[in-house]
DSSP file (Angstrom, degrees, kcal/mol; ACC not computed):
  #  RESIDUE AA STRUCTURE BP1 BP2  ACC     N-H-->O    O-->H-N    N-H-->O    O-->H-N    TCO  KAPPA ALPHA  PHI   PSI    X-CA   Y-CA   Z-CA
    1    1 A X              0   0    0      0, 0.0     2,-0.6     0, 0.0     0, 0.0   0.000 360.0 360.0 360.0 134.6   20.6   39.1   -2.5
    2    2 A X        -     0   0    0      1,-0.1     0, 0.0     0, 0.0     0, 0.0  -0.827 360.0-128.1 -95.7 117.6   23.6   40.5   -4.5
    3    3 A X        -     0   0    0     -2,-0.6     3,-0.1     1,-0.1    -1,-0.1  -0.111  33.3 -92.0 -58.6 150.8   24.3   44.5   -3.2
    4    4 A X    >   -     0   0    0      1,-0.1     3,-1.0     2,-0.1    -1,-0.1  -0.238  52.8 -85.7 -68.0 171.4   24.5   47.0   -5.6
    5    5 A X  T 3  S+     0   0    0      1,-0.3    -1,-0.1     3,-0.0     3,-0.1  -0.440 122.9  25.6 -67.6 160.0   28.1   47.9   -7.1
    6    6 A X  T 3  S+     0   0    0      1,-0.2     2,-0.4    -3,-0.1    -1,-0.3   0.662 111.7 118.5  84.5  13.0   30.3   50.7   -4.6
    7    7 A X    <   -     0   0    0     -3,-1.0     2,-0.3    -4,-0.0    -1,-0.2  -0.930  44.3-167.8-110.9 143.6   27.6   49.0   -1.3
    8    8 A X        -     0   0    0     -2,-0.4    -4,-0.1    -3,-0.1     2,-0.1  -0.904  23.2-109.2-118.5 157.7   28.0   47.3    1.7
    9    9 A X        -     0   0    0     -2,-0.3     2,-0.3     1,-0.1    -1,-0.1   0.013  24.7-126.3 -56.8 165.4   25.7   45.4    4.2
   10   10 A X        -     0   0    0     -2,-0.1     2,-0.3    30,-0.0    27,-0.1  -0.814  27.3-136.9-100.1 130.7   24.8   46.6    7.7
   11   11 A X        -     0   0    0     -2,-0.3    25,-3.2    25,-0.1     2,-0.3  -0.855  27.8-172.1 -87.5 157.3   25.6   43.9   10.3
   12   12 A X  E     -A   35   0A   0     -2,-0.3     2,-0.4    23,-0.2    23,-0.3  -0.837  13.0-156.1-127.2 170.0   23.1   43.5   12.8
   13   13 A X  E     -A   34   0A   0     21,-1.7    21,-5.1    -2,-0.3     2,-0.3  -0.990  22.0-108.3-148.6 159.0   22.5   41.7   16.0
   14   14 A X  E     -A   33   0A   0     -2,-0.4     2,-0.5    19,-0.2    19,-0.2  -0.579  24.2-168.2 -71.3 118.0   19.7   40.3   18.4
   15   15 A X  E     -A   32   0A   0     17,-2.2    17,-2.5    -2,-0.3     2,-0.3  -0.958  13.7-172.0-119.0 137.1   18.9   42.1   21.8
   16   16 A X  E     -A   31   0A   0     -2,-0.5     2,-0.3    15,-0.3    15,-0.2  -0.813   4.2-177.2-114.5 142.1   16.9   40.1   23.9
   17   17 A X  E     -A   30   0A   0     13,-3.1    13,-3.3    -2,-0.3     2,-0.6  -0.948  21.9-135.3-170.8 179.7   15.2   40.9   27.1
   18   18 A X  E     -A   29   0A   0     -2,-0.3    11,-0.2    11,-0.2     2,-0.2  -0.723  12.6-153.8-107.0  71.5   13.2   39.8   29.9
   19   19 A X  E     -A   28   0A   0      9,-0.8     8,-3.3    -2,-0.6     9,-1.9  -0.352  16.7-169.4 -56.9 116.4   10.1   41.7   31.5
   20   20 A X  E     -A   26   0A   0      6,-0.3     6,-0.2     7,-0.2     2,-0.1  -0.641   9.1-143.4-104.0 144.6    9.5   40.9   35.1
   21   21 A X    >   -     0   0    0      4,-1.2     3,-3.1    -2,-0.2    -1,-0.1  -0.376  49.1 -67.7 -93.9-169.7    6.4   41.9   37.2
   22   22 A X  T 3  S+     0   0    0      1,-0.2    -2,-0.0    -2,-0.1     0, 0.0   0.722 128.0  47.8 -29.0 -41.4    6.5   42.7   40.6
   23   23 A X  T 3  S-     0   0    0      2,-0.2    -1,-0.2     1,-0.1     0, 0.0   0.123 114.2-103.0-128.9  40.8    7.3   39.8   42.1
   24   24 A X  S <  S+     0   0    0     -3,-3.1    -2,-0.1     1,-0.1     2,-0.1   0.259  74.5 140.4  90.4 -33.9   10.0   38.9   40.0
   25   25 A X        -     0   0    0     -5,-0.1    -4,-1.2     1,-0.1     2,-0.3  -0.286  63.4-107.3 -68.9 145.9    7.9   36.3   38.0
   26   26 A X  E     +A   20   0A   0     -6,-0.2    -6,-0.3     1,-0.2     3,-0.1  -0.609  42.9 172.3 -91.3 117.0    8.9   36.5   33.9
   27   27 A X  E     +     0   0A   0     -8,-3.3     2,-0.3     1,-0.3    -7,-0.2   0.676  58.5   5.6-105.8 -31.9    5.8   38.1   32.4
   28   28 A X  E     -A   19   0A   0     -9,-1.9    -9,-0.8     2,-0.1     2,-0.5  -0.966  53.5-142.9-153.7 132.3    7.4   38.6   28.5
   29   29 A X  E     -A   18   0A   0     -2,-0.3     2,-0.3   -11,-0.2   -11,-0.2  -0.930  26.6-172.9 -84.0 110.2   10.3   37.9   26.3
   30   30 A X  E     +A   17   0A   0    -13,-3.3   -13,-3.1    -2,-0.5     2,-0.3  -0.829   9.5 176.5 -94.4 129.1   11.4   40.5   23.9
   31   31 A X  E     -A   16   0A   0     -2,-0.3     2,-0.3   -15,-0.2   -15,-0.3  -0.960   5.9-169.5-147.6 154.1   13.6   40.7   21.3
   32   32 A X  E     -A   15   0A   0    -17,-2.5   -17,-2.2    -2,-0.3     2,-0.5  -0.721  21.3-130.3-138.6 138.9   14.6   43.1   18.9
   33   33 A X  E     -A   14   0A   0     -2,-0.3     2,-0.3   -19,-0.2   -19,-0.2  -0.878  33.0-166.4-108.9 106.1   16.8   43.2   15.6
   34   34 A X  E     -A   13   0A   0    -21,-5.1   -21,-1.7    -2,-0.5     2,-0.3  -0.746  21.9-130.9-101.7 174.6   19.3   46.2   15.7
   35   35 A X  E     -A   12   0A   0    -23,-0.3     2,-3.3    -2,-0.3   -23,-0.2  -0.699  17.5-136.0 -31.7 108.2   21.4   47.7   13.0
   36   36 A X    >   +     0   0    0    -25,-3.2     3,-3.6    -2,-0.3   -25,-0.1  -0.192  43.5 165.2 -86.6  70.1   25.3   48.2   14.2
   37   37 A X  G >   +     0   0    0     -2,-3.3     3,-1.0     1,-0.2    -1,-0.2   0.646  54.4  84.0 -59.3   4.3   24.9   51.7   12.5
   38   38 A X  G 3  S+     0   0    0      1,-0.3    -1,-0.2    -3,-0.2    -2,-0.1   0.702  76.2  64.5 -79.0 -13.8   27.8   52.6   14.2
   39   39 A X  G <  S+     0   0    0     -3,-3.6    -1,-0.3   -28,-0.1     2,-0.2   0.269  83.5  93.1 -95.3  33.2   29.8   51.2   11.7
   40   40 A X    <   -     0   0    0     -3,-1.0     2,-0.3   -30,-0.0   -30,-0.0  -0.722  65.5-136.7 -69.0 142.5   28.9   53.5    9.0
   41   41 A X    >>> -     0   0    0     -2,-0.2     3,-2.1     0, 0.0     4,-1.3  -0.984  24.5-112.4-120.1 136.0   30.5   56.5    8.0
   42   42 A X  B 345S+b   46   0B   0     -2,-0.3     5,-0.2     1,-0.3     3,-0.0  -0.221 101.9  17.0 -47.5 123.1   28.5   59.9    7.1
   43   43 A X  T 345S+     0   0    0      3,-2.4    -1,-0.3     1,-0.2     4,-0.1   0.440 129.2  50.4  97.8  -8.8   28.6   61.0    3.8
   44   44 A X  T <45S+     0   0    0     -3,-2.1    -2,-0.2     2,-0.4    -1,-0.2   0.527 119.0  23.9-135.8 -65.6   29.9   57.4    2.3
   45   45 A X  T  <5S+     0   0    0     -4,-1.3     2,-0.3     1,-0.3    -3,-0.2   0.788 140.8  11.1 -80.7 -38.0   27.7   54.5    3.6
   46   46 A X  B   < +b   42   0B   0     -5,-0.9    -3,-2.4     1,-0.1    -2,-0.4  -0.927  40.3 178.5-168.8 141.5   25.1   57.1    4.0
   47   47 A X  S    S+     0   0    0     -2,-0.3     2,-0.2    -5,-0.2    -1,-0.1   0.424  82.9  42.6-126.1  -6.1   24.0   60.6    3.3
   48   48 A X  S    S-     0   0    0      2,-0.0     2,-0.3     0, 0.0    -5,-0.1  -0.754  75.9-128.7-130.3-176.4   20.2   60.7    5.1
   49   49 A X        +     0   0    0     -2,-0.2     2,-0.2    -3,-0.0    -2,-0.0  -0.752  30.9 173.0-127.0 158.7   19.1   59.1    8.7
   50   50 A X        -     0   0    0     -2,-0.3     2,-0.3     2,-0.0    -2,-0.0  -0.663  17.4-167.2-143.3 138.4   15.8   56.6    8.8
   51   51 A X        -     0   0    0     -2,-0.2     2,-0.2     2,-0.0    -2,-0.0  -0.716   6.1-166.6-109.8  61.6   14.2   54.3   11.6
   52   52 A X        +     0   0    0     -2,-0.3     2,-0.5     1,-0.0    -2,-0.0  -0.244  13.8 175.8 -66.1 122.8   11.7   51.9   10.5
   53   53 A X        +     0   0    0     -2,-0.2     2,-0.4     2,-0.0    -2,-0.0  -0.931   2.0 170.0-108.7 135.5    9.8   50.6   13.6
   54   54 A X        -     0   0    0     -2,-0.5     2,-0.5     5,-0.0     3,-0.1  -0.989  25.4-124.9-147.7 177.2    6.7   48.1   13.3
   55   55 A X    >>  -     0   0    0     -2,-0.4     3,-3.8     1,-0.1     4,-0.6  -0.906  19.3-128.6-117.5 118.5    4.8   46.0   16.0
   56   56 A X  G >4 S+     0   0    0     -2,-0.5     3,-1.1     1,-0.3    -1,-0.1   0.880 117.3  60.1 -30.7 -51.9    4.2   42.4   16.1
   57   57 A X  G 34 S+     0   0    0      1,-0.3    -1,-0.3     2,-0.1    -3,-0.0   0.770 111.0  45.6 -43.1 -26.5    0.3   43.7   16.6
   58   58 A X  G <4        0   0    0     -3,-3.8    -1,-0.3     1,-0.2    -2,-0.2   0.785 360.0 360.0-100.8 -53.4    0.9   45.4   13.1
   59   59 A X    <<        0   0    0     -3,-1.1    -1,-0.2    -4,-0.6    -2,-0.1   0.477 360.0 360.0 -67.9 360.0    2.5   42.5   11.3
């Protein structure tokens, strides 16, 4: 997908983690796709805030 003129991409990366029960044994694997929004600067890369969440149940 070609970005509009005067845009840049987001980079992102994968956080994984591991839910354990009580006795230690690996109950779920999770992982998650974030946004490094820290590399955006206010007022040039972006002038509002948004958080789209959804849930596998959802998809």
């Amino acid at each position: 997908v070609e970005l509009p003129p005067h845009k840049k991409a987001i980079s992102v990366k994968w956080v994984f983690k591991v839910k354990k029960n009580q006795d230690g044994k690996i109950v779920k694997h999770k992982a998650r796709l974030v946004a490094k929004g820290f590399l955006q600067q206010e007022g040039i890369d972006y002038t509002e805030v948004y958080a789209p969440i959804a849930r596998m149940e959802t998809i």
